[in-house]
N, C-alpha and C positions, 0 to 999 in steps of 0.2 A: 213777599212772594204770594199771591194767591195760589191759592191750594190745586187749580185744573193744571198748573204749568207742571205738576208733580207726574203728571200721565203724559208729560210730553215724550216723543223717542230720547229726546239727547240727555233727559235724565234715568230713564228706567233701563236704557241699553249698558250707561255709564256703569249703575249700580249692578245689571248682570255681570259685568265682565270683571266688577272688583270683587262679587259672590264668588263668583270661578275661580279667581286666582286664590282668592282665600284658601280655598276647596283644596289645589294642586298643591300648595303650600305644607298644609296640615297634612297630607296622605305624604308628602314627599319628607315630610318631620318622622313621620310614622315607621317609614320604609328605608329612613337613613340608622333607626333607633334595629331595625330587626337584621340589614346589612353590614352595618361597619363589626360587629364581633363577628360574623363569617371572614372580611376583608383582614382583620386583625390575624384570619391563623392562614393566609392564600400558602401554600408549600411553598418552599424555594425550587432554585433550578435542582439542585442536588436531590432533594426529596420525590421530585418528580421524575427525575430518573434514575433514580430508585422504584419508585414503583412500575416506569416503564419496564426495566429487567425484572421487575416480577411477574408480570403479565406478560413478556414474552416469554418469559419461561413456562409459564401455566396453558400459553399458547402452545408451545413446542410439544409440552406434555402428553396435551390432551389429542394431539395428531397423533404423536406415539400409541396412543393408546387407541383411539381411533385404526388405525395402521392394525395395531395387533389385534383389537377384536376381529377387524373384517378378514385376515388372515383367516385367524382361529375357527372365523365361517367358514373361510372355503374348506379346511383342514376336515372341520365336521363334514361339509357336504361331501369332500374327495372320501372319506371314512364311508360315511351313509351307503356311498354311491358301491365303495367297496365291498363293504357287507353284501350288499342286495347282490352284486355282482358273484361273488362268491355263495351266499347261499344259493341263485340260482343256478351254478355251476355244479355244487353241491349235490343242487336236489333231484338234477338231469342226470349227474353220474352215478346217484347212488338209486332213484327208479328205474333208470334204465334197466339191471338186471333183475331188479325184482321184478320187472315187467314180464321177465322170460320166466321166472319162477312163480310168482302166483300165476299166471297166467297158464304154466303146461300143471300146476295143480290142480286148476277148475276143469281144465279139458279131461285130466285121466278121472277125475272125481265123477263128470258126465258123460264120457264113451268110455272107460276099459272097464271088465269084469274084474274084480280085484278082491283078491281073499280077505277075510278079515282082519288080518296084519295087514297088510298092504293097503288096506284102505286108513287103518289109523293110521302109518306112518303117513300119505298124503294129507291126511288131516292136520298131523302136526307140522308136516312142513309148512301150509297154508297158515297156519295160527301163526308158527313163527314169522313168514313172512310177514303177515299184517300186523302182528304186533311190533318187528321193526321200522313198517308203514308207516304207526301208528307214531313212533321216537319219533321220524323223520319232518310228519305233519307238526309236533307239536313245537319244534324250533322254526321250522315256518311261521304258525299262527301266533307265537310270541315274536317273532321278525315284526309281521303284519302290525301285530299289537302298539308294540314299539316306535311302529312307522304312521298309528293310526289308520293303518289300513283294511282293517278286520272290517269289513261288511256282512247284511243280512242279507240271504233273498230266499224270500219264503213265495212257497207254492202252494198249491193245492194239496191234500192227501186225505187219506183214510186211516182215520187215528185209528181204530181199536187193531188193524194190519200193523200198523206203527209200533204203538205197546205189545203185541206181540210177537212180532220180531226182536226188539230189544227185552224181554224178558226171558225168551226162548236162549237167548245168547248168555244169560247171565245165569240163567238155569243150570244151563250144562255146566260151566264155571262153578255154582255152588254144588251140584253133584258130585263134582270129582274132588271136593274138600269136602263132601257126606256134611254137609249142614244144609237145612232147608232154606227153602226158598219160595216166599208168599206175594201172588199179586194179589192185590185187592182194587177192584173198581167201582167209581161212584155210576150207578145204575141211569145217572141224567147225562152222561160224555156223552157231547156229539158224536156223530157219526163221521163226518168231514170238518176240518179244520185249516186256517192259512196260516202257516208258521216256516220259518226256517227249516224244512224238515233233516238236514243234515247237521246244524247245530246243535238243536235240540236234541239228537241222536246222541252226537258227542258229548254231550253234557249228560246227559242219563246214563249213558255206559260208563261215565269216568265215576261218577257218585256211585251207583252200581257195583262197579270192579274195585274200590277204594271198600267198600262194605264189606263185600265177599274176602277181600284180602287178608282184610285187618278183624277178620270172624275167626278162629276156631274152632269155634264148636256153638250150636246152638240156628237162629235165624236172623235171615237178611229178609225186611220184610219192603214192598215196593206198592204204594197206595196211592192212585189219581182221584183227585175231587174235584168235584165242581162247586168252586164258594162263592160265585156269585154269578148272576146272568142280567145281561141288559141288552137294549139294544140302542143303536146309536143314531147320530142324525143320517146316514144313508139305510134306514130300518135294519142293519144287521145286526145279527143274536150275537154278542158280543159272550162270551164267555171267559170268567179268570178259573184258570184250571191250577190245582196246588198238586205240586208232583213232592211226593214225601219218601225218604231212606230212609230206614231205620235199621239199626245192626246189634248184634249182642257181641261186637268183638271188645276191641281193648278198652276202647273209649282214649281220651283224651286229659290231659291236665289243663289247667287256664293259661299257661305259659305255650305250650302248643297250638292253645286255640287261637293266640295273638300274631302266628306267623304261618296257618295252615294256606291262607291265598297268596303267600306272596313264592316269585318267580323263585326255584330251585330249594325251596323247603320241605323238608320231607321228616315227617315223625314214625315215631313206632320202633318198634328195634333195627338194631344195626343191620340182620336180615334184612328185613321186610322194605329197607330203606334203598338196597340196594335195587332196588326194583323199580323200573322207571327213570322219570327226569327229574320229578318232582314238580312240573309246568303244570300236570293236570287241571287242577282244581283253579291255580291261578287264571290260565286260562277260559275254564268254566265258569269263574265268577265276571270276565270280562265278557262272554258270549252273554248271561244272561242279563248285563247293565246293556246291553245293546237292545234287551227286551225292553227295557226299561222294570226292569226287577233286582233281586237282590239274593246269592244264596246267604240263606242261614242255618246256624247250627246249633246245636245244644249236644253238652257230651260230659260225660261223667267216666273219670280215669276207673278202669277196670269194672265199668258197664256198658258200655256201649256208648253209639251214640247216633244224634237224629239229625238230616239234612234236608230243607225243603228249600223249595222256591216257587210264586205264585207269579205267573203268568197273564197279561190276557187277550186271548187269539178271536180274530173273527170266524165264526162259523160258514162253511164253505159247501153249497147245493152244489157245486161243480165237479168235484175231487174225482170223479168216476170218468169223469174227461182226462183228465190231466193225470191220474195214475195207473199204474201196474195194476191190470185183474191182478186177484189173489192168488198165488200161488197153485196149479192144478196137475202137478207134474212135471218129469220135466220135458222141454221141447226138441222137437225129435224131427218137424219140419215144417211145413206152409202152402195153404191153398193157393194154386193157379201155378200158372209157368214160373219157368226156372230165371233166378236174376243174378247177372251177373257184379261182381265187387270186384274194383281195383285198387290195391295196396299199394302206399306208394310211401316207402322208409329204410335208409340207407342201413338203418340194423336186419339183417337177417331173421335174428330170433323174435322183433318184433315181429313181423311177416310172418311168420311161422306160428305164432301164437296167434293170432288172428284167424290165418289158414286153418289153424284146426281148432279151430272156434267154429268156422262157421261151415267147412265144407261137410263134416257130419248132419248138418242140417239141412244141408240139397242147396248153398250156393256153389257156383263158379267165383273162383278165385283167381284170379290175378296180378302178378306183381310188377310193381318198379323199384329199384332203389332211387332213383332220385326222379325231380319235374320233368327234366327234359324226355328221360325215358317214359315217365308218365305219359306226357304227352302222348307220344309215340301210340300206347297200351290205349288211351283214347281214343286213338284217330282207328286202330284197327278191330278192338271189341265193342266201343260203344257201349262202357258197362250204365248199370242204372244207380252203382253207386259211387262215391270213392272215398276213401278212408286215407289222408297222408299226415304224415311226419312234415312239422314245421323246420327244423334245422335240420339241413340236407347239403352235401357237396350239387356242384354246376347249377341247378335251378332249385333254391328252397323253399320252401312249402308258401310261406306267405306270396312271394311271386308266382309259383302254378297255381294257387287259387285266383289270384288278380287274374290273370290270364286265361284262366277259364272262363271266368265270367264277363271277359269282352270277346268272346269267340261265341257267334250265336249256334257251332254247334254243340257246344259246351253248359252255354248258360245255366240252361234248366238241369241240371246235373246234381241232386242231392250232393253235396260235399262236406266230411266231418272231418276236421282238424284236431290232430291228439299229438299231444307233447306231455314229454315226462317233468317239465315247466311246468308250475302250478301259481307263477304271477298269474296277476288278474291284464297284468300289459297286454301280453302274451295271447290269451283268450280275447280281451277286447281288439285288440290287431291282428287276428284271423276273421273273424267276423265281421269286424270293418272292410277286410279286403274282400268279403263275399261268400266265406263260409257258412252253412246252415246251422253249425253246433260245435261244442267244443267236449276231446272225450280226452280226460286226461290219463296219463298214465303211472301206474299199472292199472291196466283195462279189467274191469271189473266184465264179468260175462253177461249178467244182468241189465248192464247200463248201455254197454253193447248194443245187444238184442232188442231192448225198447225201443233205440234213434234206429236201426232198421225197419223194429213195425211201423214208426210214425212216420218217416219217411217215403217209406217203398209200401206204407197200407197195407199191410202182410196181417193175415188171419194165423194165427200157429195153430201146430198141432200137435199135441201133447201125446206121452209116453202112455197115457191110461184112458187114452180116447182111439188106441191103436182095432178095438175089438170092439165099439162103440156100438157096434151093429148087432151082434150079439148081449150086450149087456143093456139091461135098464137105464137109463140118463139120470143120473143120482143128480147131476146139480139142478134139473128143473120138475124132478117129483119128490113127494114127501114118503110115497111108497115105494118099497123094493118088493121086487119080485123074484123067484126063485134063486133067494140068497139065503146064506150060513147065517145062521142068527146065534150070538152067545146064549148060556144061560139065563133062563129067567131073572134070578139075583143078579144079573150085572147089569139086565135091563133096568130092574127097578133098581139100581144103584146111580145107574147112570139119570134117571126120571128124579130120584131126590136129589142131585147135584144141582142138574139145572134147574131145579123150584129152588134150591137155595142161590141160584147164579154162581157156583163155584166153578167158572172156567176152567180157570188155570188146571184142576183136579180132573176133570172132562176130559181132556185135551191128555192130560197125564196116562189116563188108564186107558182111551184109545189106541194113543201108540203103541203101549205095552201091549194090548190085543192083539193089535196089529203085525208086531215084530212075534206074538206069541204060536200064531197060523195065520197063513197067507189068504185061508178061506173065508176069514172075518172081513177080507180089505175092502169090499165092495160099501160092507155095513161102517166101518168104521171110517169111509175114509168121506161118509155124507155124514156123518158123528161129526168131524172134525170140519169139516168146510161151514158145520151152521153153527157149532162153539165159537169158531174164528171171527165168524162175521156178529157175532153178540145175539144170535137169531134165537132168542129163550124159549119166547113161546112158539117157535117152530118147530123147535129142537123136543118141549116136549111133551108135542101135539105127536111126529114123530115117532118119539119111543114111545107112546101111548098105543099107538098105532101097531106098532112090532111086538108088543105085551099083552096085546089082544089077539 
C-alpha cells in the first residue's frame, strides 16, 4: 500500500467513525459504572406509596396552615380595624365635653371679673381638664405608635417665645412644690428655628413634669446649648441644640433605668406611681427617634438624675411669617368692619363655646346644627367665615364643605373643619374635600383666633393698647415718658441681671413689680417684652436710660 492511499476519504472517514464508537463505548462503560447502584435501590410500588401518603399529607398540612395564618390576618386586621374604630369613638365622646369645659374656662378666664378664689378655682378646672387632655392624647399617640402612624410636621417658630412658654408652665408647677427652678440658655440659640413645634413641646413638658415630680426639695434645673453649627448643601445654618434636665429628686436604681421607656412603666413610690399612664417618656423617646436622636439618662438612686437629648433643626429667616406676635395682651377686638362667622355643629355647647369665644370680640355669630341648615344661614348672611363639625345628622360636615366649593357663591368662603377626631384620616378628608384648615377639638382660644387673623387678615387689638393715645408706644421706643419708675436699686438690679443674661430672674422680679402696683405696668411691662425677646443689649441700654 503506498503511503498517499492513507489520505484517501474511504480510509480516514472509516478510522473517524471507529474513533467515535470507541469514544460512546468508554463514556457508556463509565455511565453504566455511576447508574446501575442507583438502579440497584429503584423503591418498589409500596415504598412509593408510601411516600406518596407522605407528601400528601405534608400537602394537606401545609394548606392548613396556610388557611390559619391567613385567617389569623384577617382576625388581626378585623382587631386593628376594631381598635382604631373604638379609640376613635373613644376620643369623640370623651372630647366632646371637654370641649364645653375647657372651652367656658378660657372664656370666663378672658371676659368675667372674677375674685381671687374664683379665678383659681377656674384655673384648676382648666389644669384638670388638660391634664385629662393630656391621659387622652397619650393612648392616642401610643395607638399611632403602634399603627406606625406617629408623624412629624414641623414649622416655622420663634424659639426663645417657645422656651419660654414651656418653662413659664413648669415654673408655676415647681413653685407650688416651693423647689426652684433654673433656665439656663446658650447665648448662640437661634432666633427662629424648623422643628415639630408641638412635639417638641410635648417632649420637654413630659421630662420637665417627670423632674418637678419626682423633686422634693432642692432644683429642677432646664439648660439649651448649642453644640454644634453648620450649614448644609442648601447653605442653611443647621444647628444641633442639646436640650438637658436635671433634677435633685429621687434619682433612680439600674434596674428602673432598664424599663423607664418602655409602654405603662412607672417608677418611684407607690404614690407618685399613681400619677399618670406611665406612656409619657415612652412615648417621648419615640417622638424624639423621629428626630433622628435618642433620649438619654444618667441617675443616681437618691440623687437625682440627668435627661438630655441633641437634636439638629434648621435655622428658619421666616418664623415671624408663620408665627404668633408675642403675646401683648389680651384681645379685645379688630380693625375695620364687623365680620360675620357661621357655626355649623349639631352639639349645642360646641356653638356656644365658640359664641362666646368670639362675640366679645365684635363678631357676629351665627348658627347651624347641621349642612343643610348651614346652607340655609349661607344663602341668607353671606358670612366671611365658617367654622363646622364634621359628623352631623341629614347633611355632615364633609358633604357641606364638597358643596360649598362647587357652588361659586360659596367657593371663596374661608372654611375650618374641627372635630373632636384627632385621626390624621379625618383632617386629611376635610381638606381634600375643600377645607382651608383643620381645628381640632377641644378648641384651644389661641389657635382659634390665629386661623381667623390669617384668614379674614384681621389686625387685633389688644386690652393695653385700649389708651394708646394717651400713653407712650412702649414696643417701639426705648424711652418712657411720664412713667412711675421703681427705685434706683431695682434699676440697677435689674441693669446687672441683664449684663449677666439672667432672664428667667428678669422676667421673675418684673411680674412681682408688676402684681406689687399697677403704676410700675407701663415700666415693666417694656422690661418684660425685651427679656422675652432675648433683646440684652436693648434691655440694658434701656435701664441705663431710666438710671440716668
Amino acid at each position: 500500500m503506498e503511503i498517499w492511499t492513507l489520505w484517501h476519504p474511504d480510509y480516514w472517514i472509516s478510522g473517524a467513525l471507529k474513533a467515535f464508537t470507541a469514544i460512546i463505548s468508554i463514556y457508556t462503560a463509565f455511565a453504566l459504572l455511576v447508574l446501575i447502584p442507583h438502579a440497584l435501590t429503584i423503591p418498589s410500588p409500596a415504598q412509593l406509596e408510601a411516600v406518596n401518603r407522605v407528601l400528601s399529607t405534608e400537602i394537606v398540612q401545609r394548606k392548613r396552615i396556610e388557611t390559619e395564618l391567613r385567617l389569623a390576618e384577617e382576625v388581626a386586621k378585623d382587631s386593628s380595624q376594631a381598635k382604631s374604630e373604638f379609640l376613635a369613638n373613644m376620643s369623640h365622646e370623651l372630647r366632646t365635653p371637654l370641649n364645653g369645659i375647657l372651652g367656658y374656662a378660657q372664656i370666663l378666664q378672658r371676659t368675667e371679673p372674677l375674685s381671687e378664689k374664683g379665678s383659681k378655682g377656674i384655673g384648676i378646672i382648666y389644669q384638670c381638664g388638660s391634664h385629662l387632655l393630656t391621659l387622652i392624647n397619650d393612648i392616642l399617640d401610643l395607638s399611632k405608635i403602634e399603627a406606625r402612624k406617629l408623624e412629624l410636621n414641623p414649622i416655622d417658630f420663634y424659639l426663645p417665645a417657645f422656651l419660654d412658654s414651656v418653662s413659664e408652665i413648669c415654673r408655676i408647677r415647681a413653685e407650688q412644690k416651693v423647689i426652684g427652678f433654673h433656665l439656663q440658655l446658650d447665648p448662640d440659640l437661634p432666633t427662629g428655628i424648623r422643628a415639630d413645634e408641638k412635639r417638641l413641646r410635648q417632649v420637654l413638658i413630659n421630662l420637665l413634669g417627670n423632674a418637678i415630680k419626682f423633686t422634693s426639695q432642692g432644683t429642677v434645673s432646664f439648660n439649651i446649648q448649642v453644640t454644634n453649627q453648620a450649614i448644609n448643601h442648601k447653605g442653611q445654618t443647621i444647628y444641633k441644640l442639646r436640650f438637658e434636665v436635671t433634677d435633685t429628686g429621687t434619682g433612680m436604681t439600674p434596674e428602673q433605668l432598664e424599663k423607664i421607656f418602655l409602654p405603662f412603666e412607672q417608677v418611684g413610690s407607690q404614690k407618685r406611681q399613681t400619677e399618670g399612664t406611665g406612656l409619657g417618656l415612652a412615648i417621648s423617646q419615640k417622638i424624639i427617634s423621629l428626630m433622628d436622636s435618642q433620649i438619654q439618662v444618667k441617675s443616681e438612686f437618691g440623687k437625682g438624675s440627668i435627661f438630655w437629648f441633641e437634636v439638629e433643626v434648621p435655622e428658619s429667616k421666616d418664623w415671624a411669617k408663620v408665627s404668633r406676635r408675642f403675646e401683648r395682651g389680651t384681645i379685645i377686638g379688630y380693625q375695620g368692619q364687623k365680620r360675620t362667622i357661621l357655626i355649623v355643629d349639631d352639639k349645642w355647647e360646641n356653638r356656644s363655646v365658640i359664641v362666646n369665644l368670639l362675640e366679645p370680640v365684635g363678631f357676629t355669630v351665627i348658627e347651624a346644627s347641621h349642612g343643610q341648615e348651614g346652607w340655609e344661614q349661607v344663602n341668607a348672611y353671606k358670612p366671611d367665615l365658617i367654622i363646622t363639625d364634621l359628623v352631623m345628622p341629614v347633611l355632615d360636615g364633609f358633604e357641606f364643605i364638597k358643596s360649598l366649593r362647587q357652588s361659586t357663591q360659596s367657593e371663596k368662603i374661608p372654611v375650618i373643619a374641627s372635630s373632636a377626631s384627632v385621626f390624621a384620616i379625618d383632617e386629611y378628608k376635610s381638606i381634600d374635600m375643600g377645607a382651608n384648615a383643620f381645628l381640632p377639638k377641644p378648641i384651644e382660644a389661641e389657635t382659634l383666633l390665629e386661623l381667623l387673623r390669617q384668614f379674614l387678615h384681621l389686625e387685633w387689638l389688644y386690652d393695653n393698647q385700649k389708651n394708646s393715645i394717651n400713653k407712650p408706644n412702649v414696643d417701639n421706643s426705648d424711652t418712657l415718658v411720664d412713667v412711675v419708675l421703681p427705685a434706683k436699686e431695682v434699676l440697677q438690679q435689674f441693669l446687672e441681671l441683664a449684663q449677666d443674661g439672667d432672664i428667667q430672674k428678669i422676667l421673675e422680679i418684673a411680674e412681682q413689680l408688676a402684681d406689687s402696683n399697677h403704676k410700675f405696668s407701663t415700666f415693666t411691662r417694656q422690661i418684660i417684652q425685651l427679656a422675652s425677646n432675648f433683646q440684652l443689649k436693648r434691655l440694658e441700654t434701656f435701664i441705663q436710660q431710666q438710671i440716668n
